[in-house]
C-alpha positions in Angstrom: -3.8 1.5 15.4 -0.8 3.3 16.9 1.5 3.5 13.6 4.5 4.6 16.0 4.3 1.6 17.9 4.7 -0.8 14.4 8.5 -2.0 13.9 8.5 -0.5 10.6 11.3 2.1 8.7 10.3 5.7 9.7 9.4 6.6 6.0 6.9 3.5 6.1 5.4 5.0 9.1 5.3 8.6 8.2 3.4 7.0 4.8 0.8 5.1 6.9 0.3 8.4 9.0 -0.8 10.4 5.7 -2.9 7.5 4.5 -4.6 7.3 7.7 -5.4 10.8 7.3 -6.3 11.0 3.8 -7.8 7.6 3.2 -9.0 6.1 6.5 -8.2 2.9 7.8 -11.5 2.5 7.6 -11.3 2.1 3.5 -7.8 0.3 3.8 -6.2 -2.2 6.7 -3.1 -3.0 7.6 -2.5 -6.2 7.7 0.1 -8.5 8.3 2.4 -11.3 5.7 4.3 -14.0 5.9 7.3 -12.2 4.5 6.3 -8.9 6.6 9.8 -7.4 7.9 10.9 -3.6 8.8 10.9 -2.7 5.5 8.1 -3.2 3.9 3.7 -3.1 4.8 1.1 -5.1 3.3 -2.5 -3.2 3.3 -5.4 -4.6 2.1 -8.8 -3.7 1.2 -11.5 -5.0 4.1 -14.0 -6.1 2.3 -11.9 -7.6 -0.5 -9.2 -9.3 0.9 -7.3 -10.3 -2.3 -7.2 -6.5 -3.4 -3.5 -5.8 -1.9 -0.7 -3.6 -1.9 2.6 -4.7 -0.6 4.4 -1.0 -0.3 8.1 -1.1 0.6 11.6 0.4 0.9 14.1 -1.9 0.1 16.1 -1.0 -3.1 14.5 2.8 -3.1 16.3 6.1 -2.0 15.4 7.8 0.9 11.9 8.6 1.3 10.3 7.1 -1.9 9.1 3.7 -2.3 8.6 0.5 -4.4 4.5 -0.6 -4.4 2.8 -3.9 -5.6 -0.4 -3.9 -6.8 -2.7 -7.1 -6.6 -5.5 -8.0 -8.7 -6.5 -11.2 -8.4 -9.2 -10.8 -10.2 -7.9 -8.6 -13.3 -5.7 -11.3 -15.3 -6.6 -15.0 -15.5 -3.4 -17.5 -15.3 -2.4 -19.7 -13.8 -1.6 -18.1 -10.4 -5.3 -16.6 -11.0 -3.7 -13.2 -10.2 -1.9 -10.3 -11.6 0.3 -8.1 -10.1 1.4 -4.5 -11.1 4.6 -3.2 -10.2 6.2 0.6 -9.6 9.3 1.7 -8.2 10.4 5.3 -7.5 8.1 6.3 -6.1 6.8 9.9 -4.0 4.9 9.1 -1.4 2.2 11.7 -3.1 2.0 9.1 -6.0 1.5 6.2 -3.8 -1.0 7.3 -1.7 -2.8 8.1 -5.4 -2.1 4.5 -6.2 -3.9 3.6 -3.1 -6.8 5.5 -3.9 -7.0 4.3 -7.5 -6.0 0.7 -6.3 -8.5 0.3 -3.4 -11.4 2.3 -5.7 -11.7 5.0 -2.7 -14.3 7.3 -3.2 -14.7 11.1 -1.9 -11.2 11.7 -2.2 -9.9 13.9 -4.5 -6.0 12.7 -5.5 -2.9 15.3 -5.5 -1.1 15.7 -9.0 
C-alpha cells in the first residue's frame, strides 16, 4: 500500500508509516468504513475482522490522536461489542495500543 497516495491528514499518514514499519501490515490492515473521511483510519486485524481500531484526528492537537478500540468479543450487550476509548494521545502510545490491541507478538513496545 502506498500510504502517500491515501487522502488522509499528514499526521495520519506519518502514523501509518511507523506502524508499517514497526508492526507490519502484515499483522494489521487498513481497511476502509462507512464513515471513513480525511481525518480519521479504520485498521483491522486480518484474521479477526471484528478486532478494530478506528484512529483519528478530529478534536486532538497537532500531531496526537484520539483511538477506538473494538472488542466485540470482550463485553456481552446488547450491541454484542464493547468499545474502549482514548484521547490525547502520542503517536508512541498508539502504536503501543496497536500492539496490545491486535495481540502482536515479537515486538517489543516503547515506554
Amino acid at each position: 500500500m502506498n500510504v502517500w497516495s491515501l487522502d488522509k491528514h499528514k499526521s495520519l499518514k506519518l502514523l501509518l508509516l511507523r506502524l508499517d514499519k514497526q508492526i507490519g501490515f502484515k499483522k494489521i490492515s487498513f481497511a476502509r468504513d462507512e464513515d471513513d473521511d480525511y481525518q480519521t483510519v479504520m485498521l483491522v486485524k486480518p484474521d479477526q475482522p471484528d478486532i478494530r481500531a478506528y484512529i483519528y484526528t478530529h478534536g486532538q492537537a497537532e500531531n496526537i490522536y484520539g483511538i477506538h478500540l473494538e472488542y466485540p468479543w470482550f463485553i456481552e450487550n446488547e450491541f454484542n461489542d464493547s468499545i474502549l476509548v482514548y484521547e490525547n494521545l502520542t503517536m508512541q502510545q498508539v502504536i503501543n495500543s496497536m500492539v496490545t490491541h491486535f495481540d502482536v507478538a515479537s515486538y517489543e513496545m516503547v515506554v
